[in-house]
C-alpha positions in Angstrom: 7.6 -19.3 -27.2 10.6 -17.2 -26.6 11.9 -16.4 -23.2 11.3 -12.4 -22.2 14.5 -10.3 -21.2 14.3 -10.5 -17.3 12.4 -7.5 -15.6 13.4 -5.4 -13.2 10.9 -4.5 -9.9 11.9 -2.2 -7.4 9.8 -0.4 -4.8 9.9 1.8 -1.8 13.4 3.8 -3.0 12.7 6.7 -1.2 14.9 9.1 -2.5 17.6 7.3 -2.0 20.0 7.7 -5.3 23.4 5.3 -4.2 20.8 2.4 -3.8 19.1 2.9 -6.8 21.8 3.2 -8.8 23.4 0.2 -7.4 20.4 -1.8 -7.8 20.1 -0.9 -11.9 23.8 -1.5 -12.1 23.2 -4.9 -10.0 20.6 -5.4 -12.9 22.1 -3.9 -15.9 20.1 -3.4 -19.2 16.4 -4.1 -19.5 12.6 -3.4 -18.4 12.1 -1.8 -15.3 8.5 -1.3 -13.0 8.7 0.9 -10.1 5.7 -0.1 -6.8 5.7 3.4 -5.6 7.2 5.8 -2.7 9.8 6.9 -5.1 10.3 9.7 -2.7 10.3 10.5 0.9 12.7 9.8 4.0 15.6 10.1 1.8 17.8 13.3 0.9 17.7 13.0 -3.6 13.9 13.2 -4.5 14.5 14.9 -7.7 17.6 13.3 -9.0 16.2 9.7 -8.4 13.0 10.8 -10.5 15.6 11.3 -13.2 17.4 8.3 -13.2 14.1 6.2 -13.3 12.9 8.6 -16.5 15.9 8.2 -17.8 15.5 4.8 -17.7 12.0 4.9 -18.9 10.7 2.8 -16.0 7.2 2.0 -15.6 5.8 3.8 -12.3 3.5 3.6 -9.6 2.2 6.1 -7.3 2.8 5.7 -3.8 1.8 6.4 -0.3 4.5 8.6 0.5 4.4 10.3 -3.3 0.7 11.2 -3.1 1.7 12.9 0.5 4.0 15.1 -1.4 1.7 15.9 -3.5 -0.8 17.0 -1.1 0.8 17.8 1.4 -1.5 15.4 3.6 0.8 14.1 6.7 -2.1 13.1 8.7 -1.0 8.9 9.1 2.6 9.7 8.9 5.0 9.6 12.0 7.0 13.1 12.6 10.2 11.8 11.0 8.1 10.7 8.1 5.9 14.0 7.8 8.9 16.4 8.3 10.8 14.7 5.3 7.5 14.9 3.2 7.1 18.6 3.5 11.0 19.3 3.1 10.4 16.9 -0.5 7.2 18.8 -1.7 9.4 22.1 -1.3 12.2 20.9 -3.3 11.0 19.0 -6.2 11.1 20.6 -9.2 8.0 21.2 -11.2 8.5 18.4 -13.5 9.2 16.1 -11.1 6.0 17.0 -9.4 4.1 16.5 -12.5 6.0 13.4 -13.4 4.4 12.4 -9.8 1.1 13.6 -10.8 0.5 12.0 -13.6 1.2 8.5 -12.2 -1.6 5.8 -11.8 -2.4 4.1 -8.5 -2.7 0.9 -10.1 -2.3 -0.8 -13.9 -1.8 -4.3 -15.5 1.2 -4.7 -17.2 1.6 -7.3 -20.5 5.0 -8.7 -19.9 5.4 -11.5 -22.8 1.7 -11.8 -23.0 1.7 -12.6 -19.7 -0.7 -10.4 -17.1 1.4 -8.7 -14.5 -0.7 -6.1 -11.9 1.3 -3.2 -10.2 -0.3 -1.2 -7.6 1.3 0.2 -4.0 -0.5 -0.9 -1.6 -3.3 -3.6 -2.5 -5.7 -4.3 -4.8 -8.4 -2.8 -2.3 -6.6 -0.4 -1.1 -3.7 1.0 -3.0 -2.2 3.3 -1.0 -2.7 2.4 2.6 -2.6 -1.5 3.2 0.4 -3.6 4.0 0.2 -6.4 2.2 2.5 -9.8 4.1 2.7 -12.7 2.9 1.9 -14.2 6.1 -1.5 -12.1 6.8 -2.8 -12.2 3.2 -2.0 -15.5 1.9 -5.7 -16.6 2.1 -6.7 -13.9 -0.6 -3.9 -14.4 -3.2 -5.7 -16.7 -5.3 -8.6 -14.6 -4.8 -7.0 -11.4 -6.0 -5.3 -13.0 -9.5 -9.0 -14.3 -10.5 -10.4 -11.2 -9.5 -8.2 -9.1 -11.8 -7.8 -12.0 -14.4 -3.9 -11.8 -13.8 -1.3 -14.2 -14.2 1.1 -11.8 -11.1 0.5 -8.9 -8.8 3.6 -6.7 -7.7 2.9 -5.3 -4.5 5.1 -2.7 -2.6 4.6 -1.0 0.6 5.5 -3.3 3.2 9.5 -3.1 2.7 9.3 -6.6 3.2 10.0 -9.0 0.2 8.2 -12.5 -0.7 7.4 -14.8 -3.4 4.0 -16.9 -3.4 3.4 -18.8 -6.3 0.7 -21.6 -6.7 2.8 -23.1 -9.7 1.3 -21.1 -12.6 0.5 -17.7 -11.2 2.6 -14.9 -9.0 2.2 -13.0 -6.2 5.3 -11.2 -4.7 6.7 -7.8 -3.0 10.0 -6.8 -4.3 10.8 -5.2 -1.1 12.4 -1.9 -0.3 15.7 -0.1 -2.2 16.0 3.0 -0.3 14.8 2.1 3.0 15.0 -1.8 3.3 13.3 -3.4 6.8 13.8 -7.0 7.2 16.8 -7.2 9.1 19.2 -6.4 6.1 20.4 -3.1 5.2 21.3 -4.0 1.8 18.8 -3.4 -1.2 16.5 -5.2 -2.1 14.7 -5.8 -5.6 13.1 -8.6 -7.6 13.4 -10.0 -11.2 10.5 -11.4 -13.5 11.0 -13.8 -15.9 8.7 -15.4 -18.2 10.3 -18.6 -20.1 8.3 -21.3 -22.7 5.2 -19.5 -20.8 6.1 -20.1 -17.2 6.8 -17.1 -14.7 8.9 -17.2 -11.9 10.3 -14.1 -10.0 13.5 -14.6 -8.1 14.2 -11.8 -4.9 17.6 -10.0 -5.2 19.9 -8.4 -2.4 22.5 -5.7 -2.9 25.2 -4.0 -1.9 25.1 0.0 -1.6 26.9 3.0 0.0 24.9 3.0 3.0 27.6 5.8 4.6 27.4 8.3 1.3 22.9 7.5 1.1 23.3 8.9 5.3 25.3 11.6 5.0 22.9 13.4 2.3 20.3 12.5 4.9 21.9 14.3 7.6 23.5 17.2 5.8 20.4 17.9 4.4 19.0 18.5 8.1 16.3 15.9 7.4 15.3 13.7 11.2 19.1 11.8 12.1 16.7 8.5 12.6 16.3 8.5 8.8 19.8 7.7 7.9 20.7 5.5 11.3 18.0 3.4 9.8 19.9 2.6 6.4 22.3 0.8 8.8 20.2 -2.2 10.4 17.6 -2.3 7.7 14.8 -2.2 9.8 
């Protein structure tokens, strides 16, 4: 069996177009799945849509994509709800369709192996926060449930990698808007070799100072881009 070109999963970018573009660069040429909140927080909603249609990467929708979409801010914080509404009025009308038309949820045949992609969880795949250390119990429940060999969860900004020795679970954590006590981006790569999968978590380097000042010159909430500094 012939080893698959590594895959590329990001999640949670957040309109944030100098970690993004660091990330692919990190990456270089290949697949690419995206978990969801594409937009929100951050200061380049439309321009980061581009780069991932550009690179033809399969999406997700996400919590914070459906809310521009709606326009339905009820669960969100005020930093979080002011930089929703200031998205939904400056996306273009592609891009908002581009949103529209993504799934909440698909399974993915990555070198005829079973990969599922959803936001949130498998129960809920918008709203629930998914850790490693509260859902443990349930992965092996969720890959026979779906008939999966790995499920790619987002969400959380947190990463992890659970594996049982044959099947996956993991959270590539967050590019744009990274919260485990690292400000750099984070992203994971999929490999499947002589039928085994393995994912391997990825941290990189971006311009944190460039990614803050769009933030703030684009009058969106000053905690947005102090954030990007301690990654939490």
């Amino acid at each position: 069996m012939k080893k698959t070109e590594d895959c590329a999963f990001v999640s949670d970018i957040h309109a944030n177009l100098e970690a993004l573009r660091a990330v692919l660069s990190d990456f270089g040429e290949g697949a690419v799945y995206c978990l969801g909140d594409i937009v929100g927080y951050g200061a380049s909603p439309n321009e980061v849509i581009e780069l991932l249609r550009k690179r033809k990467a399969v999406c997700i929708v996400g919590n914070h994509d459906h809310a521009a979409l709606t326009g339905d801010v009820g669960d969100f914080n005020a930093a979080a709800a002011i930089a929703t509404t200031w998205t939904s009025r400056r996306l273009t009308e592609e891009n908002l369709a581009f949103l529209a038309r993504l799934p909440r949820e698909t399974i993915e045949s990555i070198s005829e192996k079973r990969v599922y992609l959803t936001h949130g969880s498998p129960d809920d795949n918008l709203g629930e926060y998914v850790y490693e250390g509260t859902h443990r119990d349930l992965f092996e429940f969720y890959l026979g449930r779906l008939g999966v060999d790995a499920m790619a969860l987002g969400h959380t900004h947190v990463p992890f990698v659970w594996s049982d020795g044959r099947r996956v679970v993991f959270n590539p954590g967050s590019v744009g808007q990274p919260r485990a006590g690292d400000s750099r981006s984070s992203y994971a790569v999929l490999r499947v070799e002589l039928g085994r999968i393995s994912v391997e978590s990825r941290k990189v380097e971006y311009d944190v100072e460039s990614a803050a000042k769009r933030i703030l010159e684009a009058g969106l909430p000053a905690s947005l881009a102090a954030r990007l500094f301690s990654g939490e």
